[in-house]
Backbone as JSON Lines, residues from 0, in Angstrom:
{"i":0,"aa":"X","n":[12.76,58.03,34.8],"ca":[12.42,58.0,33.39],"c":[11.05,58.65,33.22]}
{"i":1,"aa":"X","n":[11.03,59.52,32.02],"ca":[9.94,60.4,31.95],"c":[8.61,59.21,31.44]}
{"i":2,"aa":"X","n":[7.28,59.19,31.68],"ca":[6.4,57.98,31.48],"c":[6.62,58.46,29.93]}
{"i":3,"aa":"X","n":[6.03,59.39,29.06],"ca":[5.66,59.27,27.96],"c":[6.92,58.97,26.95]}
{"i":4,"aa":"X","n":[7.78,59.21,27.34],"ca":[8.93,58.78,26.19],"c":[8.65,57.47,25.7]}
{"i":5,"aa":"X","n":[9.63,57.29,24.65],"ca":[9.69,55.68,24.23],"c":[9.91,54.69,25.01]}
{"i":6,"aa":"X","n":[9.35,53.21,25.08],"ca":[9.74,52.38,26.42],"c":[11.08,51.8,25.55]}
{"i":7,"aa":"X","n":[12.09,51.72,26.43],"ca":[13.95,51.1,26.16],"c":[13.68,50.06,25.37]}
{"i":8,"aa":"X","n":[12.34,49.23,25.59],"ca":[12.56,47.21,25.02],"c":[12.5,47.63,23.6]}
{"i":9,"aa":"X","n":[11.82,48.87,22.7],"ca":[11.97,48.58,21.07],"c":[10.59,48.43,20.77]}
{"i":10,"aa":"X","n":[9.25,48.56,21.66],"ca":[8.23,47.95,21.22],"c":[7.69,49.9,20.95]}
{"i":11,"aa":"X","n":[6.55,49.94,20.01],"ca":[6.7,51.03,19.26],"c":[5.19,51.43,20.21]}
{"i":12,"aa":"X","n":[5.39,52.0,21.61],"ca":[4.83,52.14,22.9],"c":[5.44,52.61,23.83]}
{"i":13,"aa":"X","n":[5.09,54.17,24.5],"ca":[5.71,54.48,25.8],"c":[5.76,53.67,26.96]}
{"i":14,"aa":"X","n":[6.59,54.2,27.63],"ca":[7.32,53.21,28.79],"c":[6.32,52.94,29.62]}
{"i":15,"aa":"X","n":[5.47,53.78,29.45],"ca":[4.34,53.75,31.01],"c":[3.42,52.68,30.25]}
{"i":16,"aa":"X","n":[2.8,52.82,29.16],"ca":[2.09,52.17,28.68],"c":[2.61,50.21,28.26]}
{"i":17,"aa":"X","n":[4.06,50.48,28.34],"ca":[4.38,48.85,27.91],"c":[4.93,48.31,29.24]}
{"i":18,"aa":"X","n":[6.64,48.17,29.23],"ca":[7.18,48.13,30.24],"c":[7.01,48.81,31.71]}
{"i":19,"aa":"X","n":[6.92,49.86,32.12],"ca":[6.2,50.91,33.12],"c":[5.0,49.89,34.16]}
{"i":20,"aa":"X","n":[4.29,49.69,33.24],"ca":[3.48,49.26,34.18],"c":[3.63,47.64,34.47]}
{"i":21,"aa":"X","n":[4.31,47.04,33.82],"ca":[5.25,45.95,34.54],"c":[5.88,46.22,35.87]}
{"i":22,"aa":"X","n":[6.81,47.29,35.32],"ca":[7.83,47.61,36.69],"c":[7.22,48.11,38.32]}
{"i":23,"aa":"X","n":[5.92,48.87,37.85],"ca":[5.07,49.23,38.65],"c":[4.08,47.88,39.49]}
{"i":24,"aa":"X","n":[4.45,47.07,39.08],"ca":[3.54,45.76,39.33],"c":[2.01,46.07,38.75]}
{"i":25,"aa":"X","n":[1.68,46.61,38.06],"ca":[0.34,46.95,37.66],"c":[-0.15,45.8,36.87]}
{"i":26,"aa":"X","n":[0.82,44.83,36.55],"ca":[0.36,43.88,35.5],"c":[1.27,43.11,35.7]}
{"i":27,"aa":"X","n":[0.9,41.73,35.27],"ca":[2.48,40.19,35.21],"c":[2.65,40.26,33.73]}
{"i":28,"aa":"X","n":[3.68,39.94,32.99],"ca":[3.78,40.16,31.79],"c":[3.65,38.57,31.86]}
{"i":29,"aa":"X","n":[2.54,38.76,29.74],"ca":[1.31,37.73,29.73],"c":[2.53,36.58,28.68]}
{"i":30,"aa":"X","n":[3.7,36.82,28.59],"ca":[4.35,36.03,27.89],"c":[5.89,35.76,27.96]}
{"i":31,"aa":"X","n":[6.9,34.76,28.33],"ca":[8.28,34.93,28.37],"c":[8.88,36.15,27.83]}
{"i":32,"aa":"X","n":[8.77,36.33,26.15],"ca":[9.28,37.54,25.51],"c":[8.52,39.05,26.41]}
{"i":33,"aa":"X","n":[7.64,39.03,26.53],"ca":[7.17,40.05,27.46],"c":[7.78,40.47,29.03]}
{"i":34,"aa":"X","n":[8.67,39.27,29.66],"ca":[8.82,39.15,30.8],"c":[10.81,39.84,30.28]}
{"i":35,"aa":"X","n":[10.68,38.83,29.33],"ca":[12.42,39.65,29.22],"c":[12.56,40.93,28.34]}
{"i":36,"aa":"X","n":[11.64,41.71,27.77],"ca":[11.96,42.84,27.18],"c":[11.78,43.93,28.55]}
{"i":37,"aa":"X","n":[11.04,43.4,29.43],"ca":[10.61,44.16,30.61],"c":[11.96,44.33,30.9]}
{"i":38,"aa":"X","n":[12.54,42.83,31.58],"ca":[14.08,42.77,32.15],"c":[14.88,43.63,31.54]}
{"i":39,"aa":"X","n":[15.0,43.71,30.16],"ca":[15.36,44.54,29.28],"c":[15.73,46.11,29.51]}
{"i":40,"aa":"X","n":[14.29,46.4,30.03],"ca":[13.89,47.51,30.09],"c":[14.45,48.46,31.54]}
{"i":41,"aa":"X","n":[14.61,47.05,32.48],"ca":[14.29,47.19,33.75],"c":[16.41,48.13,34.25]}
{"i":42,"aa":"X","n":[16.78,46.94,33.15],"ca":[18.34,47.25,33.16],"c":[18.72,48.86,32.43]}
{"i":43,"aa":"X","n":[17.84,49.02,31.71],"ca":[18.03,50.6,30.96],"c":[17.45,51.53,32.01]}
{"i":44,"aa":"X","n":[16.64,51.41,32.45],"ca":[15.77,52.22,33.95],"c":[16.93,52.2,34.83]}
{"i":45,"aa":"X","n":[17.48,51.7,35.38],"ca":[18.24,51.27,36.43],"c":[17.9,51.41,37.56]}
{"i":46,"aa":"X","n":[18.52,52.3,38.65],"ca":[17.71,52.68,39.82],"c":[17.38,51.27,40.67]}
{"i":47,"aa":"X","n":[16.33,52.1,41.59],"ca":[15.34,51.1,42.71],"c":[14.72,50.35,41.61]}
{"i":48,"aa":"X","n":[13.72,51.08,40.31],"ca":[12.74,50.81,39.84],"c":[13.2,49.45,39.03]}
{"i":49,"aa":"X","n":[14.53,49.21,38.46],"ca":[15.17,48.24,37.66],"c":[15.42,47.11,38.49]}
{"i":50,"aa":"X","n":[15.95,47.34,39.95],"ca":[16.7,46.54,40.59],"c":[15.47,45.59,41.12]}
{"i":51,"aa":"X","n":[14.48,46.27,41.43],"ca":[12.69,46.1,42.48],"c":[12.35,44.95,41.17]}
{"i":52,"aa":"X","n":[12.22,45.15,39.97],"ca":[11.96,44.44,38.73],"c":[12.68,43.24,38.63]}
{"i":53,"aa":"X","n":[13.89,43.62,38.82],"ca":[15.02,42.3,38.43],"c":[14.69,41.43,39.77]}
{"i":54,"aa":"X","n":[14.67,41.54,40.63],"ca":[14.71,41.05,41.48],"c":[13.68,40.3,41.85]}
{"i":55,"aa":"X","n":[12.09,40.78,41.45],"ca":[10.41,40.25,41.85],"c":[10.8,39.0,40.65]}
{"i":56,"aa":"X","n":[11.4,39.25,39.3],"ca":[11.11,38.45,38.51],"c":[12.33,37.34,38.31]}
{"i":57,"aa":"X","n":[12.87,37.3,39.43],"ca":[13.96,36.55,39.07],"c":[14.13,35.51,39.77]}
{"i":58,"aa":"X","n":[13.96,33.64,39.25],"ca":[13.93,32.68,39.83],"c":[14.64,32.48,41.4]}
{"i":59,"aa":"X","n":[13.86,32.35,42.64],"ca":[14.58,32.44,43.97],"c":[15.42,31.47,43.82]}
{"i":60,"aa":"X","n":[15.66,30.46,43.14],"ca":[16.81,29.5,42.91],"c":[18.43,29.92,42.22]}
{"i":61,"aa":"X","n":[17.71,30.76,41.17],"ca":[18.82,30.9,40.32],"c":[19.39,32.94,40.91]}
{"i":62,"aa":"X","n":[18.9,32.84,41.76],"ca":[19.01,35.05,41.56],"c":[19.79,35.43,42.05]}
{"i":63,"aa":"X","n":[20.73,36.11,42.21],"ca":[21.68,36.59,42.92],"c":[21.16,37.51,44.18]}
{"i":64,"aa":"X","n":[22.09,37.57,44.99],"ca":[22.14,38.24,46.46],"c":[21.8,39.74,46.08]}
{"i":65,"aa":"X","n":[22.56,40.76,45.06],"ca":[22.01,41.7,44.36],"c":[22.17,42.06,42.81]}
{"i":66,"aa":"X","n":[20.78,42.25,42.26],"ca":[20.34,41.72,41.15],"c":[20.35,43.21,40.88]}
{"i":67,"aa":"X","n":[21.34,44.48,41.05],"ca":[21.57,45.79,40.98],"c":[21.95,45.84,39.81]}
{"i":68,"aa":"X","n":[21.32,46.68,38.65],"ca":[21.85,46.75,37.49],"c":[23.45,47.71,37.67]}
{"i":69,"aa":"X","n":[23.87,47.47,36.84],"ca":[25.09,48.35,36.49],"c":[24.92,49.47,36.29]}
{"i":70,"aa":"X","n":[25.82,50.41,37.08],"ca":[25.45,51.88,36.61],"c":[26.19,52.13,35.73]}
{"i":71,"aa":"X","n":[27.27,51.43,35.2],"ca":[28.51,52.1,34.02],"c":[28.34,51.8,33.09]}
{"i":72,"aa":"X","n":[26.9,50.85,32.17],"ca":[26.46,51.0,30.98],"c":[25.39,51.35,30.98]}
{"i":73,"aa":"X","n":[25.13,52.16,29.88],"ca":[24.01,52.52,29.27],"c":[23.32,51.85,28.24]}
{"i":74,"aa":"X","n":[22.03,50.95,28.07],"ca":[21.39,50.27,27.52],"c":[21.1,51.37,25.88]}
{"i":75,"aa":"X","n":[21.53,50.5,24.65],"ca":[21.29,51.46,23.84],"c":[20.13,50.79,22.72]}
{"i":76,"aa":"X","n":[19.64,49.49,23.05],"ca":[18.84,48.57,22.11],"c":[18.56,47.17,22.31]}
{"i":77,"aa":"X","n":[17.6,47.16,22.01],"ca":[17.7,45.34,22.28],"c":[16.79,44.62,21.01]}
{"i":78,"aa":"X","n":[16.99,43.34,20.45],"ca":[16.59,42.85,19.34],"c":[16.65,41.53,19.84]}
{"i":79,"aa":"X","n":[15.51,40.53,19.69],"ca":[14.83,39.61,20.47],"c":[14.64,39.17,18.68]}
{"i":80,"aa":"X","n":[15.51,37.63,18.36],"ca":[16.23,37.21,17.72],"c":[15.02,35.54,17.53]}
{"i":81,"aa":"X","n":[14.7,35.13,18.71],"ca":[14.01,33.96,18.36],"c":[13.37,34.01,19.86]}
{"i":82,"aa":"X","n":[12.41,32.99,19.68],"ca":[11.79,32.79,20.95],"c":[10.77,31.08,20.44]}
{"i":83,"aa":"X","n":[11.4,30.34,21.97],"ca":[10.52,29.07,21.76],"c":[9.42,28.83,23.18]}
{"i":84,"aa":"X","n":[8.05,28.53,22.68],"ca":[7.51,28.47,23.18],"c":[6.92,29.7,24.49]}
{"i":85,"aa":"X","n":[6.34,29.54,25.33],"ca":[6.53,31.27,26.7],"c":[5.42,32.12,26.09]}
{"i":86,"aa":"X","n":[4.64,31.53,25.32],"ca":[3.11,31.92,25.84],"c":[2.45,31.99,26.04]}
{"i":87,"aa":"X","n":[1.22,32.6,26.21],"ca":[0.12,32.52,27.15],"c":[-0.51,31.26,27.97]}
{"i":88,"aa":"X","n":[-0.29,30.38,26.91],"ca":[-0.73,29.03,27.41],"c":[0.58,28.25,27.97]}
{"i":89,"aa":"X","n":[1.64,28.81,27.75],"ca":[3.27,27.81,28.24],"c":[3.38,27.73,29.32]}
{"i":90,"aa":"X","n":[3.71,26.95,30.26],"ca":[4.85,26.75,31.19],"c":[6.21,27.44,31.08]}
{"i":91,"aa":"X","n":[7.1,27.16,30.11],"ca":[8.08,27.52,30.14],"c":[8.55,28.39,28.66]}
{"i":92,"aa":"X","n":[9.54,28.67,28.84],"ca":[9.78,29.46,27.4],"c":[11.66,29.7,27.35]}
{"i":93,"aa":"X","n":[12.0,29.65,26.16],"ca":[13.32,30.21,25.66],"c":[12.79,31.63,25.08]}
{"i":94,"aa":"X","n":[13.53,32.89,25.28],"ca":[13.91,33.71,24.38],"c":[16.02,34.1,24.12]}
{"i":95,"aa":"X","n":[15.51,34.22,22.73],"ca":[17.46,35.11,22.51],"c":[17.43,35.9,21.97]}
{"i":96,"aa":"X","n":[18.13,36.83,22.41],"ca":[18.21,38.78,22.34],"c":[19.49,39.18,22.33]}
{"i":97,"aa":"X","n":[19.75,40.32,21.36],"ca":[20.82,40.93,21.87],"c":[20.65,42.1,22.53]}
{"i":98,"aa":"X","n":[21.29,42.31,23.13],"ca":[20.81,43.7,24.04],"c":[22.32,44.52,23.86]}
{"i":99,"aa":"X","n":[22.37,45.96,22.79],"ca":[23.17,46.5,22.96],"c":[23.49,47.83,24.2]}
{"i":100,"aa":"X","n":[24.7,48.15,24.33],"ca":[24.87,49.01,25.26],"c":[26.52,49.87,24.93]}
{"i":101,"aa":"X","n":[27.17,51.13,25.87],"ca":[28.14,51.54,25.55],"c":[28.45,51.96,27.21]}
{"i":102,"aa":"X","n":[29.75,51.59,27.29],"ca":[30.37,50.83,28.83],"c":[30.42,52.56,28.77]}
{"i":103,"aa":"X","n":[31.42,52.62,30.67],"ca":[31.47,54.13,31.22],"c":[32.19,54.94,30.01]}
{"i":104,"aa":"X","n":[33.11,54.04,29.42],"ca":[34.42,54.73,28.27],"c":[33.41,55.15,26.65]}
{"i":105,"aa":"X","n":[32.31,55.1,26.48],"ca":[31.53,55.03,25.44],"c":[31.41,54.37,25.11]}
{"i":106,"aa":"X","n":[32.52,53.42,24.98],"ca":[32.93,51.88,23.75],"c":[31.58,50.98,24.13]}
{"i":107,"aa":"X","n":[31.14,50.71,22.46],"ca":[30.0,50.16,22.36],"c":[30.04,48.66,22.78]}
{"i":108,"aa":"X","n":[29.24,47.91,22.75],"ca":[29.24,46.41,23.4],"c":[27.96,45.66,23.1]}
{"i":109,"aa":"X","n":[27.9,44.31,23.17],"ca":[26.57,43.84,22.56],"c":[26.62,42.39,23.73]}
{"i":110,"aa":"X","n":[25.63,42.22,24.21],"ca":[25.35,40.99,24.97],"c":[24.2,40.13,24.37]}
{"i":111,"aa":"X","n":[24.72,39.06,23.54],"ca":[23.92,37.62,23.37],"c":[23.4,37.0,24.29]}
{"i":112,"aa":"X","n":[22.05,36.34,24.25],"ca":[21.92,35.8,25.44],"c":[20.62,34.78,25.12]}
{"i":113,"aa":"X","n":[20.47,33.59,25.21],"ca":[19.71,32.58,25.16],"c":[19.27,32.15,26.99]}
{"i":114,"aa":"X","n":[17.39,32.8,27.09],"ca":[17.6,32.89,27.92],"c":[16.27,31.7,28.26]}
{"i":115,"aa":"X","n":[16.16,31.62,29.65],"ca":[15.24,30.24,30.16],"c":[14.29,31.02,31.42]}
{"i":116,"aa":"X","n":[13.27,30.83,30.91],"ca":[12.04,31.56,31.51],"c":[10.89,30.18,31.77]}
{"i":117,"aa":"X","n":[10.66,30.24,33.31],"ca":[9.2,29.25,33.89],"c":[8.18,30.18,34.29]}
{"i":118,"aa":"X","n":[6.86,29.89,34.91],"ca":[5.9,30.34,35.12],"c":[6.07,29.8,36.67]}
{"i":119,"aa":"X","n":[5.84,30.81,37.77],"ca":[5.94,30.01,39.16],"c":[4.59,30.66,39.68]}
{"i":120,"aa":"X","n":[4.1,30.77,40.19],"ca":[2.76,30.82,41.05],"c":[2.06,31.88,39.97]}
{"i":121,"aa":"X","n":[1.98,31.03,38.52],"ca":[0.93,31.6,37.44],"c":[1.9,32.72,36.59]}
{"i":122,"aa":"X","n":[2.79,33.5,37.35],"ca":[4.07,34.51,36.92],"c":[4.86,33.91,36.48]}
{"i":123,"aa":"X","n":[5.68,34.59,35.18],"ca":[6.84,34.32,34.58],"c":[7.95,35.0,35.38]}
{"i":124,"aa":"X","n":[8.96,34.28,35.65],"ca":[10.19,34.37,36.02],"c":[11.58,34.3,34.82]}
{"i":125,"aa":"X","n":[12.28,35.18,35.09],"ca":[13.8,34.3,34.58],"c":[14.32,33.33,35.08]}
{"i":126,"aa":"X","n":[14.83,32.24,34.89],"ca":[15.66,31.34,35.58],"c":[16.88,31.46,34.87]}
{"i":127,"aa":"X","n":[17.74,31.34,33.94],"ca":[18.84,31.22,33.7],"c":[19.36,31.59,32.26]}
{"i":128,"aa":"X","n":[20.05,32.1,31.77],"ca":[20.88,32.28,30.34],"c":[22.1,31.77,29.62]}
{"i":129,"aa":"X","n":[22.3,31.26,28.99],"ca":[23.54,30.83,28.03],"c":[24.15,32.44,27.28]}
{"i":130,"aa":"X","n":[25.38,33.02,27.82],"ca":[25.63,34.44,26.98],"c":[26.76,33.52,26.06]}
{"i":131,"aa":"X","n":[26.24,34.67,24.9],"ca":[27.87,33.95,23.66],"c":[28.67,34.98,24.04]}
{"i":132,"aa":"X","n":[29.76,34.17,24.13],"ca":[31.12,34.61,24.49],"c":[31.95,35.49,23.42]}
């Protein structure tokens, strides 16, 4: 991904400058919603650079064996719907987002997701999501 383009999460900031330097470890993102627009972001990147992301930030309890984004959608938006608690000063945090996308066939698709974010050695993690069905 080229740095100066738009960053994928929707925030009105190139990639290098928002998300980017998340993925780069250059920074811990300072808030739950910050930690999942990254994730966000990390799934539209795909690659090493998405998978290296999903994976640093993803609860060692809850994470899968490989946390490899999908190569057969393409991330086309995401809209971050509510968020409780997950900042600066939180422990823990809810955010819910939809994150749209369009599978290998084009056909568009939308993933709901109410998600559950802790702070583990000072870093925000994902731990777990409720998707609507």
């Amino acid at each position: 991904m080229q740095l100066e383009r738009p960053c994928p999460c929707g925030l009105p900031a190139t990639y290098d400058a928002c998300c980017g330097r998340l993925h780069r470890g250059a920074a811990p993102a300072a808030t739950a919603e910050e930690l999942m627009r990254s994730r966000y972001a990390a799934y539209a990147v795909g690659g090493l650079v998405g998978a290296d992301h999903l994976f640093r930030t993803w609860h060692p309890r809850t994470r899968p064996d490989d946390p490899t984004p999908d190569d057969g959608l393409t991330w086309t938006g995401l809209t971050v719907e509510a968020t409780e608690a997950g900042g600066e000063a939180d422990t823990t945090g809810v955010v819910t987002f939809t994150a749209r996308y369009s599978d290998a066939a084009g056909e568009p698709g939308a993933l709901r997701e109410r998600s559950r974010f802790t702070r583990r050695a000072g870093r925000w993690v994902y731990v777990d999501g409720d998707v609507d069905a």
